[in-house]
C-alpha positions in Angstrom: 62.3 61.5 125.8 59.9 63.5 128.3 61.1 63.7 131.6 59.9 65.0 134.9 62.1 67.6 135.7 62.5 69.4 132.5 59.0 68.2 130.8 56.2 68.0 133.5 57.3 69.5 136.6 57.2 72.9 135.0 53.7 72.3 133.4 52.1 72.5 137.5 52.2 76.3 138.8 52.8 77.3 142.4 48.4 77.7 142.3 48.1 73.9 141.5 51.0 72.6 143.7 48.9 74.7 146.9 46.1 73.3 145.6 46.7 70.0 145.5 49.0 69.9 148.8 46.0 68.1 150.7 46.7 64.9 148.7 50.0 65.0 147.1 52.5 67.3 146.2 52.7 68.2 142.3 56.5 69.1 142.4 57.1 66.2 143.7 58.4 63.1 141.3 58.0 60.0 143.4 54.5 61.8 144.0 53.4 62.2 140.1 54.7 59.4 139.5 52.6 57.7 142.1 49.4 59.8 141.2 50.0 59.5 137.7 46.9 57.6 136.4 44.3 59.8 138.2 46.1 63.0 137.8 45.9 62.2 133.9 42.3 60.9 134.2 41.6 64.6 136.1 43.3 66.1 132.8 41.4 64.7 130.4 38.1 65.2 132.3 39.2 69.3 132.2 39.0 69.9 136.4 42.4 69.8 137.0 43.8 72.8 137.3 41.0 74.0 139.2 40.7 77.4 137.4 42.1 76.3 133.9 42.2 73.0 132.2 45.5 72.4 130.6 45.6 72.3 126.5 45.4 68.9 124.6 49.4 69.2 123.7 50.4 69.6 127.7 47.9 66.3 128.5 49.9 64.9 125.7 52.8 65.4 126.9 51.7 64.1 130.1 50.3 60.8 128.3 54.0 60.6 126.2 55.8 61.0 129.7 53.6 57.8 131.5 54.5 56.3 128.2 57.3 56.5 128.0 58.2 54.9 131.7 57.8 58.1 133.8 61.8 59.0 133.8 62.6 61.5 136.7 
């Protein structure tokens, strides 16, 4: 089971969290959590991160986490 904490959390640097703070906060569950649907549609469309789209096994473990009912 993917989980934010351990799983997703980790995958957002201090670069992305600043980046983002204008919206949401990326360290933040309830926030993700909330987000979730257009942070993975940014993913997928490669401009978030800003500087360096994230692999296809990190957006899948994004997709698996929303999946799998977006446990903390």
């Amino acid at each position: 089971m993917v989980g934010f904490e351990q799983d997703i959390r980790p995958l957002f640097r201090e670069f992305d969290r600043t980046e983002m703070e204008f919206a949401f906060d990326l360290w933040s569950y309830e926030d993700v959590k909330e987000h979730a649907d257009s942070i993975l549609e940014r993913l997928e469309a490669g401009d978030m991160p800003c500087d360096l789209p994230w692999s296809e096994e990190q957006i899948e473990r994004f997709r698996q986490w929303m999946a799998e009912g977006m446990q903390p």
